[in-house]
Structure formats: structure tokens, C-alpha cells
C-alpha positions in Angstrom: -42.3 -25.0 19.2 -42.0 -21.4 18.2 -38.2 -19.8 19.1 -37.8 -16.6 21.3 -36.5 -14.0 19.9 -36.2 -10.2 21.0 -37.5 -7.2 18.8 -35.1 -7.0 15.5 -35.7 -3.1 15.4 -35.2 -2.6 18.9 -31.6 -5.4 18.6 -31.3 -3.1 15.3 -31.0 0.1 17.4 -29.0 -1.5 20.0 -26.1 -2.6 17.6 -25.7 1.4 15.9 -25.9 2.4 19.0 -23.1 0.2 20.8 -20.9 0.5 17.6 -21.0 4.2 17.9 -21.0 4.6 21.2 -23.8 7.0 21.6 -27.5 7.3 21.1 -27.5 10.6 19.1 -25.2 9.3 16.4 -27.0 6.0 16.3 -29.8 8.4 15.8 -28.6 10.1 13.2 -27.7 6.5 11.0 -30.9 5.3 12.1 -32.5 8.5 10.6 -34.8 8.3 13.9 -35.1 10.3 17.0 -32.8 9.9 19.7 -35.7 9.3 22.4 -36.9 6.4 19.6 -33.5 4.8 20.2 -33.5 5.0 23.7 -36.8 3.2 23.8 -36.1 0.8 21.8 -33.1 0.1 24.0 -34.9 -0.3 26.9 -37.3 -2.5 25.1 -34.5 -4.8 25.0 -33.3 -4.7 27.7 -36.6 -5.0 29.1 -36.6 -8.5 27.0 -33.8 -10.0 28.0 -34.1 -8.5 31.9 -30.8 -6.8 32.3 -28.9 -3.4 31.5 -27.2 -3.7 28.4 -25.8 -0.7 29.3 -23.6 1.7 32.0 -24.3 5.3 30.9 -21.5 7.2 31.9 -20.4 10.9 31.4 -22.9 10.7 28.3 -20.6 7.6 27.3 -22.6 3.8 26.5 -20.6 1.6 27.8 -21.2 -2.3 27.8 -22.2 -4.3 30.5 -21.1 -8.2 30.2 -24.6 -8.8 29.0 -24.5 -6.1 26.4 -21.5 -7.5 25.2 -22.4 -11.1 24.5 -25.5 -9.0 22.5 -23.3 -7.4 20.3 -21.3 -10.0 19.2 -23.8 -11.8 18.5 -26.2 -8.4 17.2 -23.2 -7.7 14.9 -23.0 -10.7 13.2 -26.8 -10.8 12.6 -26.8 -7.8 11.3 -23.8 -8.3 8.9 -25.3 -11.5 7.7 -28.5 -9.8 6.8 -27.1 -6.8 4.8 -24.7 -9.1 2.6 -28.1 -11.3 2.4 -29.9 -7.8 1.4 -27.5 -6.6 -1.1 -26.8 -10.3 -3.2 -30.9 -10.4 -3.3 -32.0 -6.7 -3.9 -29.5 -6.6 -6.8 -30.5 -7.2 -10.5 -27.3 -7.9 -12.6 -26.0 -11.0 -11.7 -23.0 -10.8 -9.0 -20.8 -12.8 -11.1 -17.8 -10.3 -10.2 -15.4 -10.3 -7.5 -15.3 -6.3 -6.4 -11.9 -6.0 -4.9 -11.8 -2.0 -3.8 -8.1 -0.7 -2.8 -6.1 2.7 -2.6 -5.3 4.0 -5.9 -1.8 4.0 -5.2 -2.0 0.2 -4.5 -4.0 -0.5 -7.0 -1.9 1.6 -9.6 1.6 0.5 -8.2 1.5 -3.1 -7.3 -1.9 -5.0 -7.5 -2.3 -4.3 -11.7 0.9 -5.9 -12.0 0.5 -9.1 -10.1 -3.3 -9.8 -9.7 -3.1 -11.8 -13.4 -1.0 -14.6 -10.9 -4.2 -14.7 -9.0 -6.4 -14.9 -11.7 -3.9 -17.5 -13.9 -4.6 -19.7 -10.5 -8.3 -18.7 -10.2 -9.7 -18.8 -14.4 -13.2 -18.7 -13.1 -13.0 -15.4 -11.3 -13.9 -12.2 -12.9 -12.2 -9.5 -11.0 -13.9 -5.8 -11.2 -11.0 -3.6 -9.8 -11.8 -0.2 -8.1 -9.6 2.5 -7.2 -10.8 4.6 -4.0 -9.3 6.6 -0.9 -11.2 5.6 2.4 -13.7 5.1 3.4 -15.8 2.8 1.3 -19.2 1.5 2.1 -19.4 -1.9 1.4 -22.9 -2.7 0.7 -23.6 0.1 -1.0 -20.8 -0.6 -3.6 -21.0 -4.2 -3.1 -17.3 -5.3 -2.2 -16.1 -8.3 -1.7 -12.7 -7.1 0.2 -11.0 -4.0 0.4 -6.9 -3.1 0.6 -6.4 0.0 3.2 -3.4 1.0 5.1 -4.2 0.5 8.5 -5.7 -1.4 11.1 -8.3 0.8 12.2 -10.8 2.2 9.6 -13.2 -0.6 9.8 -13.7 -2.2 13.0 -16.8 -3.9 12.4 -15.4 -5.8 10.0 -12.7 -8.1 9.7 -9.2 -7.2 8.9 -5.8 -8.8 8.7 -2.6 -7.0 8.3 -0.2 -8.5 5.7 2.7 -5.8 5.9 4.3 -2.9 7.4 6.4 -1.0 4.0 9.1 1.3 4.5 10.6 4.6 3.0 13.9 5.8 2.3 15.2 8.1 -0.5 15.2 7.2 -3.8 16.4 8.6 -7.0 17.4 7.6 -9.8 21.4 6.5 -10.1 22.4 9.6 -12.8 20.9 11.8 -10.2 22.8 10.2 -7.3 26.0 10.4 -9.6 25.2 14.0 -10.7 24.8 15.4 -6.7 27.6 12.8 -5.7 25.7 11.3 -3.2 27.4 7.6 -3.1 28.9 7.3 0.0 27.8 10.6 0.6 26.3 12.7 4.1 22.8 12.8 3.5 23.5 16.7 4.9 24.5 16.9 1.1 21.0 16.8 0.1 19.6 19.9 -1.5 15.9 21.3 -0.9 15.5 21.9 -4.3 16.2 18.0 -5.2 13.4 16.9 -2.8 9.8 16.3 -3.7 7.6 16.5 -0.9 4.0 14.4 -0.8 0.8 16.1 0.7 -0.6 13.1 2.7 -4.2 13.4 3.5 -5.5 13.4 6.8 -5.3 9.8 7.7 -1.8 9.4 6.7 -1.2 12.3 9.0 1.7 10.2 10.4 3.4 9.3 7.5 7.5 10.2 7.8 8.7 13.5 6.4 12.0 14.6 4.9 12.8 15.7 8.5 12.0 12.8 10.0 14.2 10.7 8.1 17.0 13.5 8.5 16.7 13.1 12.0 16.9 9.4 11.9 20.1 9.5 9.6 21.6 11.5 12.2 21.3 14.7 10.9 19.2 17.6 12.7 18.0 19.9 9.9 14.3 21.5 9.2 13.8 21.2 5.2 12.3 24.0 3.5 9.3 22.4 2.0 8.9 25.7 -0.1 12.1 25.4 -2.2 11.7 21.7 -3.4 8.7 19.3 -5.4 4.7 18.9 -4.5 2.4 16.0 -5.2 -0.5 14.9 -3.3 0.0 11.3 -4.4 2.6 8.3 -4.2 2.2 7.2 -7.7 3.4 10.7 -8.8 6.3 11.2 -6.6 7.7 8.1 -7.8 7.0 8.8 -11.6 8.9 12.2 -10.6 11.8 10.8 -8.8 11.8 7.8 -11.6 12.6 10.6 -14.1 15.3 12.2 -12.2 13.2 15.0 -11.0 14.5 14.8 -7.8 14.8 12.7 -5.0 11.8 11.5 -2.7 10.9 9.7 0.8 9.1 7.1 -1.2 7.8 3.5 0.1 10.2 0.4 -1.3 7.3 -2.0 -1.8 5.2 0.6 -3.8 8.6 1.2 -5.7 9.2 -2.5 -6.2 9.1 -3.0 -9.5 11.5 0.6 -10.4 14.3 -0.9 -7.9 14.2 -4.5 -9.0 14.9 -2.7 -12.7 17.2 -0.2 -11.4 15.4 2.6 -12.5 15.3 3.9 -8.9 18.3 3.6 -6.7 18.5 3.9 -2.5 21.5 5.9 -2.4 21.5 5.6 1.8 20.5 3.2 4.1 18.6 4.6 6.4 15.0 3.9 6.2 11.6 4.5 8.2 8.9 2.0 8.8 5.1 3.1 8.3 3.2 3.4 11.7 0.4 1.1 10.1 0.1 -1.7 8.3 -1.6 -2.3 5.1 -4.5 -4.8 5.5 -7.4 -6.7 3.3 -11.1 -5.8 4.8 -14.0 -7.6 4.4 -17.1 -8.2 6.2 -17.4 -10.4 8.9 -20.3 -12.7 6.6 -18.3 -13.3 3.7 -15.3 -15.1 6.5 -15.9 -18.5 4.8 -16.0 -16.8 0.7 -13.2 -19.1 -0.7 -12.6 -16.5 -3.1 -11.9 -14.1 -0.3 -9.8 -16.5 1.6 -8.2 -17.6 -1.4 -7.3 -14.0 -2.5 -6.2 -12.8 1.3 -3.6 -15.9 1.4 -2.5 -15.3 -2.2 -1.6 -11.3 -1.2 0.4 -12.4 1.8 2.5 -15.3 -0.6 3.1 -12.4 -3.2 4.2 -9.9 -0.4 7.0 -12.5 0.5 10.8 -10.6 -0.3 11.6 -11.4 -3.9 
């Protein structure tokens, strides 16, 4: 008995264009015409004999059909491009691609990914250092490390913590400005390096932030202290008593477990997202993956 099923370009068309929420920019990944888009849309929904959409204030909205079609449209269409990509390649995909922020990457996975792979001999990792976003079938990776929840909503993505900052210097600095037991209103703007976040870490704390939070209301002159448009180097500044910065504890993990780096006040500010492991929806059952995602959230445990 032959099975029913509806017209994959026209399902194809449907998914880009419920993901993005319009028909022009489903046209524009599709490479098609927007009118092509719509007709295949109603091709579909001509199939299955209801709207699949409400279109509203040139808004697509699901109906409770078109729903159920996507979930099941997006899965279909995940399973097919990680399908596509293991086939269509030539070199064999003997590697486990694990794509994360450089900062990560630098700071915190190169020093305890050998655990993973002491537990995992048969893995051979290939380790890539990139800002978001990443296209995952066209670089082929297996998960990816971002910091926050919302870059990737097609695919799956679990949170496994929320880091802090507070200042940090390191302890002949603090000596030297006599900041033990000290107002932070002591601080100088020359001492203070400053980090350019890019645009998705738009809300990431700043040195007046934190001021505020310790109770004192002052507007820092950026101009007078330290730039970097990186993490990694405002810690390798601060770590060589350049000054002092806002810098993240778990990304300075391994400098305050030494000593190197000191927290001369208490006062600290969480993150407004979470770092998270990505990955797409049909590699859920990978036991590498799973086995990797549960060995970052048993390494993130407090030491």
C-alpha cells in the first residue's frame, strides 16, 4: 500500500517560512520568488485541507494545524540535512567538531576537555574557535558552546550555567591601591580595563553597573582607563597587574584557584544569559553528544 505524503518542496517552503515568520525572507533562503513560496504554501495547505496559516499585519502566524506541521516539518527537515551532510562528504567523519566562543574555548575547555577524552579514548575531538553564528551543516558540527539561550531556536539547547563578574586584580595591585577592606569609590579610572563587547553581549555589566550595585553612584570615564575587545585579554591584562577588570569568575577559574588573580570586593553581577551546548535536533540520541553535554555540566560543578 503506497503511503500519503504531501509535496516535500511545497513542506520545504512551509518550514523556512514558519521558522522565519515571513514569506519574503523564506524567499530569500529559498533563493525563490516570494509568489513561488506562497504557492507552494497553498499547495499544502490545499493537501492537507486546512490553513496552515493566519496572516496578520503581514505577520504568519500558526494555526493549530500548522503547528503540528512544523514540528513535525522541522524535524524532517533536520534529519535530512544531517543525512545530506554525513553522505555528501568525502573524508571520513571520524571527528567530533565541537565549535565554541574563543574565549571558552581558550579559557576553560583546552584545559579540561583531555578528562573527557581520558574517559572517551575513541573520540577524536576537532576543536573550533568562532563568535556566533555558526552554520552547522555547512561546517559540520556536532555541538556548539554559546552564551545564551536564544541564537539557535531550531535546534536544541540546554543551559548549564549562568557566570558572574566582579573585579579582579592581582593581590600586589590590591596592596599597592590599598583596596583590602577598602570603598570600592577608591578605585581609579586609570586602573580599570574596559571590554568592548560585541553586539550580542550588548548586555553584559559595565564598570558602572557594578558601581551602582556596590552602592556607589559614579559614571566611569571609559577614556582615562584600559581597552580590549576580548575576555581572554582583559584577564591576561589584569593577571599582569595592568589594572583591574569586571571579569567573569568561571573564565578566571583557573588564575583565582592559583592566586594569581584576587577578588578584592564582594560584590558581584550575574550574566543576563546562560552559556549553553547546541546541537541539532537529529543528532538528540549521538551518545557522543549526550555523553559530552553531561560531562560539561559535571565539570561546571564548584570546585
Amino acid at each position: 500500500m503506497s503511503r500519503k505524503l504531501p509535496p516535500l518542496n511545497a513542506l520545504r517552503a512551509f518550514e523556512v517560512s514558519a521558522r522565519l515568520g515571513s514569506v519574503a525572507l523564506a524567499a530569500t533562503e529559498l533563493r525563490v520568488t516570494a509568489g513561488a513560496v506562497s504557492q507552494h504554501i497553498r499547495k499544502l495547505e490545499d493537501f492537507f485541507g486546512r490553513p496552515l496559516f493566519i496572516r496578520r499585519n503581514n505577520q504568519l502566524l500558526l494555526t493549530e494545524v500548522g503547528q503540528t506541521v512544523y514540528a513535525v516539518s522541522t524535524e524532517l527537515v533536520d534529519a535530512l540535512a544531517a543525512v545530506t551532510q554525513n553522505l555528501i562528504q568525502n573524508e571520513d567523519r571520524s571527528s567530533f567538531v565541537v565549535s565554541v566562543l574563543p574565549s571558552v574555548g581558550t579559557r576553560w575547555l583546552v584545559q579540561r576537555v583531555p578528562d573527557f577524552l581520558m574517559h572517551y579514548p575513541e573520540v577524536r575531538i576537532d576543536l573550533r574557535l568562532e563568535e556566533d553564528p555558526v552554520d552547522f551543516f555547512r561546517s559540520r558540527i556536532d555541538v556548539r558552546i554559546s552564551y545564551g539561550e536564544h541564537l539557535y531556536p531550531e535546534f536544541v539547547t540546554v543551559p548549564f550555567l549562568r557566570d558572574s563578574v566582579t573585579v579582579l586584580c592581582t593581590s600586589a595591585l590590591a596592596a599597592d591601591r590599598g583596596l583590602v577592606a577598602a570603598s570600592p569609590d577608591m578605585l581609579r579610572d586609570e586602573d580599570l580595563i574596559h571590554i568592548d563587547w560585541r553586539v550580542g553581549f550588548s548586555a553584559y555589566p559595565t564598570w558602572d553597573t557594578w558601581f551602582h550595585a556596590a552602592g556607589v553612584e559614579r559614571h566611569v570615564r571609559r577614556d582615562r582607563g584600559h581597552k580590549t575587545d576580548t575576555v581572554s585579554l582583559a584577564l591576561g591584562l589584569a593577571a599582569r597587574g595592568a589594572g583591574l577588570v569586571l571579569g567573569q569568575r568561571w573564565l578566571a577559574e583557573e588564575e583565582l584557584h592559583s592566586g594569581t588573580l584576587v577578588a578584592p570586593f564582594t560584590t558581584r553581577l550575574d550574566l543576563p544569559y546562560r552559556y549553553c551546548t547546541v546541537h541539532t535536533r537529529a543528532n538528540e540520541r549521538n551518545p557522543t553528544i549526550r555523553a559530552f553535554i553531561e560531562w560539561i555540566n559535571q565539570a561546571c560543578l564548584p570546585r
